[in-house]
N, C-alpha and C positions, 0 to 999 in steps of 0.2 A: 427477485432473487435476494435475498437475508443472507450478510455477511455471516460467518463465522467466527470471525477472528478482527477486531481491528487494529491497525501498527500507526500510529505515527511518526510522520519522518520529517526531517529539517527541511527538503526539498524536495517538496511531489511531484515537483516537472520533469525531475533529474530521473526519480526511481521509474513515473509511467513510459519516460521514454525507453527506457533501459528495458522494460517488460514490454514494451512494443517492438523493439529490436529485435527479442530476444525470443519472439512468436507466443507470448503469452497471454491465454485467451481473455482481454479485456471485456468484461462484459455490463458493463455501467462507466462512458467513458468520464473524464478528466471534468469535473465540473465545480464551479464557485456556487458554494451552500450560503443559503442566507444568514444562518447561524454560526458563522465566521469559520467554517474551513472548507479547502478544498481536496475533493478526493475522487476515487475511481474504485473498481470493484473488479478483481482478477481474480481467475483461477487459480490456485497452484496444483502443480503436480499431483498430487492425491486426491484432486477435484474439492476440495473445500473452496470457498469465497472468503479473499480476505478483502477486508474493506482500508485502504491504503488513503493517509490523510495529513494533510497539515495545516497547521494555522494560518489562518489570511487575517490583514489589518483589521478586521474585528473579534479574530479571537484573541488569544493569551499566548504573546510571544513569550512570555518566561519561563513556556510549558518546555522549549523549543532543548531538545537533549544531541550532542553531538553524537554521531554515530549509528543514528535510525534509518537514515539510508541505505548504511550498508548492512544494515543487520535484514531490512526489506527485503532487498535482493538476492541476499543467502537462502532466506524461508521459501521464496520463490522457486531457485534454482533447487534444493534439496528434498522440499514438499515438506508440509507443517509435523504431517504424522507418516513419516517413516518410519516400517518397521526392520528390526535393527536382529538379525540372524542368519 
């Protein structure tokens, strides 16, 4: 399954769990990439794959943007391509 869309977040443990909670179909779980990030692969709403990731001590902490989390869990909860009439 090939992401659609990927988000980086400050804290991927925070967002998977919150998409685990929240019955949303994980379908590549929560795992540390060799190439310094860790991420998972969820459904949203409108059935796209987003591929949900953030930095581990091998990538680039200064990439690290406050707010990505909660911007995650919005696209999640709303679906990426809502249509709007």
């Amino acid at each position: 399954m090939r992401p659609y869309l990927t988000i980086e977040v400050d804290d991927v443990d925070v967002v998977h769990a919150d998409a685990v909670a929240r019955g949303f179909d994980v379908v590549h779980p929560l795992t540390d990439e060799p190439w310094g990030v860790r991420r998972f692969l969820v459904v949203e709403p409108g059935g796209l794959v987003l591929n949900i990731l953030g930095q581990t001590p091998l990538g680039d902490p200064e990439r690290a943007c406050a707010g990505r989390c909660r911007t995650a869990i919005g696209v999640l909860e709303v679906g990426l391509l809502r249509k709007v009439g």
